[in-house]
C-alpha positions as a Python dict, from the first residue, in 0.01 Angstrom:
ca = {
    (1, 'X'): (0, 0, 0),
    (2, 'X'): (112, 366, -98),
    (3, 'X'): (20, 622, 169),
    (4, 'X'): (105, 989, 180),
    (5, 'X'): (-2, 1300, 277),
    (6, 'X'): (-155, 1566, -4),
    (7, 'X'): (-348, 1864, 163),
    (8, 'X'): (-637, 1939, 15),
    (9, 'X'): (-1044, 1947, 40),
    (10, 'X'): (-1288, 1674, -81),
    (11, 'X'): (-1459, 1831, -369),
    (12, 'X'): (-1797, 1718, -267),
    (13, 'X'): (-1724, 1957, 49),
    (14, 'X'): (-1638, 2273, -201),
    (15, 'X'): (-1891, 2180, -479),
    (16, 'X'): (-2153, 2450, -515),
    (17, 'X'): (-2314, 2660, -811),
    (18, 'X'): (-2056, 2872, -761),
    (19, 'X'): (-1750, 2645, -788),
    (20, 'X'): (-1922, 2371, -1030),
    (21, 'X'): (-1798, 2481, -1345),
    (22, 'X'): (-1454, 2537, -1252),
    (23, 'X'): (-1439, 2195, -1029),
    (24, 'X'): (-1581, 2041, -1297),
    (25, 'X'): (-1355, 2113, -1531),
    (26, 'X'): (-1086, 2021, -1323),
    (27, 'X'): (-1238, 1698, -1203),
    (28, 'X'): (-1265, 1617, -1595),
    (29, 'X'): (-919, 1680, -1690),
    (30, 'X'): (-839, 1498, -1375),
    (31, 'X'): (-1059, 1193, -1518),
    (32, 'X'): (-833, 1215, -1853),
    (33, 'X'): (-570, 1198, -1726),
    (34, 'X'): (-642, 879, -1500),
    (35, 'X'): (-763, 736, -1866),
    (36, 'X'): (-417, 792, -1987),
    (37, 'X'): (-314, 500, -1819),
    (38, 'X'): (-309, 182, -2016),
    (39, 'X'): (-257, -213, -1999),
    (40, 'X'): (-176, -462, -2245),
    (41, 'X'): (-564, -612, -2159),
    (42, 'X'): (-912, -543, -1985),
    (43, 'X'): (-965, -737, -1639),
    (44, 'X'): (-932, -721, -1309),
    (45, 'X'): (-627, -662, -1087),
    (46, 'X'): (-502, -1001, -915),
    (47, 'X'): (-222, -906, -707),
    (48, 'X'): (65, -624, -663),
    (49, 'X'): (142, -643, -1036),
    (50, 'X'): (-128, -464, -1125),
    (51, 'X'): (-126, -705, -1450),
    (52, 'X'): (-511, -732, -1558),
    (53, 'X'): (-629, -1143, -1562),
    (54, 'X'): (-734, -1347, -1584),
    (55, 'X'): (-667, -1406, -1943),
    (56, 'X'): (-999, -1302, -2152),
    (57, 'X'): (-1181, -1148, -1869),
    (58, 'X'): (-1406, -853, -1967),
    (59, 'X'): (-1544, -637, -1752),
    (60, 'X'): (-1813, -476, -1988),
    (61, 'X'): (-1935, -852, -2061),
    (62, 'X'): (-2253, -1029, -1879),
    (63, 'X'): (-2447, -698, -1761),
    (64, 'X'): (-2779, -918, -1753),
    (65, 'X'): (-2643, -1234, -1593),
    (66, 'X'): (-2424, -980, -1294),
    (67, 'X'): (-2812, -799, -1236),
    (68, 'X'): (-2981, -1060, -1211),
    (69, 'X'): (-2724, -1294, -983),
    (70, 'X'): (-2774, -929, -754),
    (71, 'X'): (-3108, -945, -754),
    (72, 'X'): (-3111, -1280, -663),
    (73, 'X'): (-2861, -1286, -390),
    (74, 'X'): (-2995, -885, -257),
    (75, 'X'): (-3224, -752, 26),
    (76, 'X'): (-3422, -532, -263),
    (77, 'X'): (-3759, -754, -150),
    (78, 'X'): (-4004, -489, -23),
    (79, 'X'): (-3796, -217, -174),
    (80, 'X'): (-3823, -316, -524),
    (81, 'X'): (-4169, -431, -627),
    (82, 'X'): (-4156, -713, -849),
    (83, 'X'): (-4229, -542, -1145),
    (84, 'X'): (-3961, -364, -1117),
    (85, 'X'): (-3700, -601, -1066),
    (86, 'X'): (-3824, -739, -1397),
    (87, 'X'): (-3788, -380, -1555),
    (88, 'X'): (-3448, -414, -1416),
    (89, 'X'): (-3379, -742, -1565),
    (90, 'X'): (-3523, -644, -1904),
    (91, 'X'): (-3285, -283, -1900),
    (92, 'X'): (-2978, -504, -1833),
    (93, 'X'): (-3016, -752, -2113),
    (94, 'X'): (-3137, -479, -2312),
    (95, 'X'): (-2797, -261, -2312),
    (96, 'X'): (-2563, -561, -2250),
    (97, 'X'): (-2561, -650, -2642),
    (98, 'X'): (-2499, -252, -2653),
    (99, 'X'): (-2136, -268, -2431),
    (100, 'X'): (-2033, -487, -2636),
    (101, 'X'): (-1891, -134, -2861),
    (102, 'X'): (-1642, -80, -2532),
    (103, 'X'): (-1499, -470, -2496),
    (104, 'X'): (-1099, -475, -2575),
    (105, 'X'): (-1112, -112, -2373),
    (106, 'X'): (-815, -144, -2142),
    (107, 'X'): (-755, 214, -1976),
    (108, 'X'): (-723, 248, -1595),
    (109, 'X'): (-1052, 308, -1404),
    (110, 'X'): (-1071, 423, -1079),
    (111, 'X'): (-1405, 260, -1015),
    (112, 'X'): (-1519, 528, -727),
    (113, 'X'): (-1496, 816, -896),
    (114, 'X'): (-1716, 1092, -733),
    (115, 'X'): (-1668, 1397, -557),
    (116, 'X'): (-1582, 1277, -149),
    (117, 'X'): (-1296, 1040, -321),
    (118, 'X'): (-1120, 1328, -458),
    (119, 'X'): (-948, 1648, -311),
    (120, 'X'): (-932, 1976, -426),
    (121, 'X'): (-736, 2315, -307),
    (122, 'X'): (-783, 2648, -459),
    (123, 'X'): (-441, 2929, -553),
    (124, 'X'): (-429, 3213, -701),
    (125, 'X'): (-505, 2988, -1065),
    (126, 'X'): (-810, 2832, -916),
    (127, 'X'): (-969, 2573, -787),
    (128, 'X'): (-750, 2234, -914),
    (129, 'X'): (-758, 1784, -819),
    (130, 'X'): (-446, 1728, -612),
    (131, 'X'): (-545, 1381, -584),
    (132, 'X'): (-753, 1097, -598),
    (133, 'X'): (-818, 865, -324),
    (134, 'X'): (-962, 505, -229),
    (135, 'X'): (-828, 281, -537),
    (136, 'X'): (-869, -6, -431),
    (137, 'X'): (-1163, -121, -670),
    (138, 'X'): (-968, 3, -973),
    (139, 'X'): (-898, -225, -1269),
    (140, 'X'): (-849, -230, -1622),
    (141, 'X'): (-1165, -105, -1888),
    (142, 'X'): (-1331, 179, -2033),
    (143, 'X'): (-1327, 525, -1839),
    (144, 'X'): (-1680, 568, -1875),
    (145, 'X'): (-1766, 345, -1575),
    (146, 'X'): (-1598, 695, -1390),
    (147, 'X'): (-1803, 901, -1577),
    (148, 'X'): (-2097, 697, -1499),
    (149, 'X'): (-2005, 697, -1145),
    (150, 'X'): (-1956, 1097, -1139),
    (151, 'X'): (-2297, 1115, -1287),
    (152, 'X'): (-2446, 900, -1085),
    (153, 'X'): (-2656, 1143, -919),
    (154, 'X'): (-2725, 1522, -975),
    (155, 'X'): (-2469, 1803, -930),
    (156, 'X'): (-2488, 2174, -943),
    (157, 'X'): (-2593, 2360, -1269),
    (158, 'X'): (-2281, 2367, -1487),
    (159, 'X'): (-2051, 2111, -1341),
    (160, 'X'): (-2181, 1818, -1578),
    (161, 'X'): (-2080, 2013, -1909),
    (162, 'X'): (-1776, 2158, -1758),
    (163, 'X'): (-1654, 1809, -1659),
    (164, 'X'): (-1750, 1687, -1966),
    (165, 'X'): (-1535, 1976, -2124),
    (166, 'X'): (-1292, 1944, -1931),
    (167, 'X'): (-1232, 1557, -2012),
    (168, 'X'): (-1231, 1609, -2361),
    (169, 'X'): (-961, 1869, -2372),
    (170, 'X'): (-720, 1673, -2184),
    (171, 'X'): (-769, 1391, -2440),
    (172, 'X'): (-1087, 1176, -2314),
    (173, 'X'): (-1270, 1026, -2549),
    (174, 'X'): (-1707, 1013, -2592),
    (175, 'X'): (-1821, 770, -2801),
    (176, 'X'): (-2145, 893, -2945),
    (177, 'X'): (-2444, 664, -2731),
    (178, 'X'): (-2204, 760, -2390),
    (179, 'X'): (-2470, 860, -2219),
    (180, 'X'): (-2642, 518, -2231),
    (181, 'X'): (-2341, 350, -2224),
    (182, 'X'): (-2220, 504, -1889),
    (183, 'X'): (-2537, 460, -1709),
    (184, 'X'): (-2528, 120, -1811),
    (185, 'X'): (-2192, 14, -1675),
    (186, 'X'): (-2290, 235, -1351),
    (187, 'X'): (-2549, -61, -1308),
    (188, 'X'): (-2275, -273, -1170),
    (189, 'X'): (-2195, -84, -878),
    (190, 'X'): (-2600, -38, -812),
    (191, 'X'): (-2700, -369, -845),
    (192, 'X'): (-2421, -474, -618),
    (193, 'X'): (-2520, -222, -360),
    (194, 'X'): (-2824, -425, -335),
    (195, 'X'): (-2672, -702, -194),
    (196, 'X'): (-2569, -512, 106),
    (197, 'X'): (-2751, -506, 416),
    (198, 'X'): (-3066, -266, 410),
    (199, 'X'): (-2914, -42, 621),
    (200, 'X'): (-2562, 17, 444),
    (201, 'X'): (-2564, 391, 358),
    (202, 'X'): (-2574, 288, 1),
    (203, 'X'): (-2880, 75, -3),
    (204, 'X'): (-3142, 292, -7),
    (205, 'X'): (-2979, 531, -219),
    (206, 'X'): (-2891, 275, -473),
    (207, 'X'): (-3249, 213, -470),
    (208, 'X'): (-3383, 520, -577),
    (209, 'X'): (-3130, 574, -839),
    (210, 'X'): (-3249, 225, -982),
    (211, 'X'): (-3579, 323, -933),
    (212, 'X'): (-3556, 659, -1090),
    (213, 'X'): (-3387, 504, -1394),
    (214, 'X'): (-3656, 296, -1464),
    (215, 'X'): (-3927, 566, -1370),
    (216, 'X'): (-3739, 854, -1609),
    (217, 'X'): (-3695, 706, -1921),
    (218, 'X'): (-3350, 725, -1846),
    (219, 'X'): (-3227, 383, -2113),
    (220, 'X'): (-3333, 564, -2350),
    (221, 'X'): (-3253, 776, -2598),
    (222, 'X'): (-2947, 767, -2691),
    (223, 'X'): (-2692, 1127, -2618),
    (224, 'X'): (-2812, 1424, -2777),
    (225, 'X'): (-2501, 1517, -3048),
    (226, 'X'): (-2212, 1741, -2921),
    (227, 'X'): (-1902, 1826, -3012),
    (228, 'X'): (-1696, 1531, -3194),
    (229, 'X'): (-1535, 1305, -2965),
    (230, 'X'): (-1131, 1330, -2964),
}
């Protein structure tokens, strides 16, 4: 384990209307630059090589079968109706023929990338990411399961495009359908939150974010066009 001191603010402590368009556009460029990274594969980190395995592993592959082994194995009973747990099961095999566009992606992804997991400090430049912390679920994929993550829920007016800026000028890359595409890998993390006990801080809030998916119209349609991606 590497351990050292870097002074600094958690952005989710500084994040306001004020600050979200600069923050954001830090916290994107930040997000590039963590994609920079790359490995000879996709997969999962084993041990203190940091070498992706095993060999073939793909961790854009089997949305539907990971939601539904969640669903089986989770507390959402009397939180989910059954209905919707069906809508669930129906969204995940409906976009896991769509990630299929991001398999063979091997960039470094954080995996919990979101404001309180990265600090901040502000000079006479701005407000700028000095670090990001808690890595231990990173691994080897496509950098839109961070911007999935960072999106997860809403932020302050302007910080979305600004991150979203920001990425792209320091080099990240938006397919066109990443909107979809994001929210579907973030469906990995939520279903798995549902396997925790009812009373894990995530739980509930893993519920409603499922729940407003499915309520929202959110797996569909597809990004509005923007600029092209780089």
């Amino acid at each position: 384990m590497l351990s050292a001191f870097v002074p600094g603010r958690q952005v989710g402590e500084v994040l306001t209307g004020a600050t979200a368009a600069e923050l954001g556009r830090a916290v994107g460029a930040t997000l590039a630059a963590i994609g920079s990274v790359t490995f000879a594969a996709p997969g999962f980190f084993a041990d203190a090589r940091l070498e992706p395995g095993p060999p073939g592993a793909e961790p854009t592959a089997g949305l539907d079968a990971w939601v539904d082994r969640c669903l089986r194995e989770s507390n959402a009973a009397g939180h989910l109706t059954e209905a919707e747990q069906r809508q669930l099961r129906r969204y995940a095999e409906e976009a896991t023929p769509r990630l299929a566009v991001l398999a063979g992606s091997s960039r470094l992804v954080h995996a919990d990338f979101n404001p309180k997991n990265l600090l901040a400090v502000r000079d006479s430049a701005g407000w700028r990411v000095v670090a990001a912390l808690d890595w231990e679920y990173a691994f080897s994929s496509s950098p839109l399961y961070d911007v999935g993550n960072m999106l997860r829920f809403p932020r302050p007016p302007g910080f979305e495009e600004a991150f979203l800026a920001g990425f792209r000028a320091h080099g990240g890359e938006l397919p066109p359908d990443w909107r979809r595409l994001s929210r579907a890998l973030d469906l990995y993390s939520l279903a798995d939150f549902l396997t925790r006990p009812v009373e894990h801080r995530y739980f509930g809030r893993a519920i409603d974010r499922i729940r407003a998916m499915l309520t929202t119209g959110e797996r569909g349609p597809a990004s509005p066009p923007g600029p092209a991606p780089r």
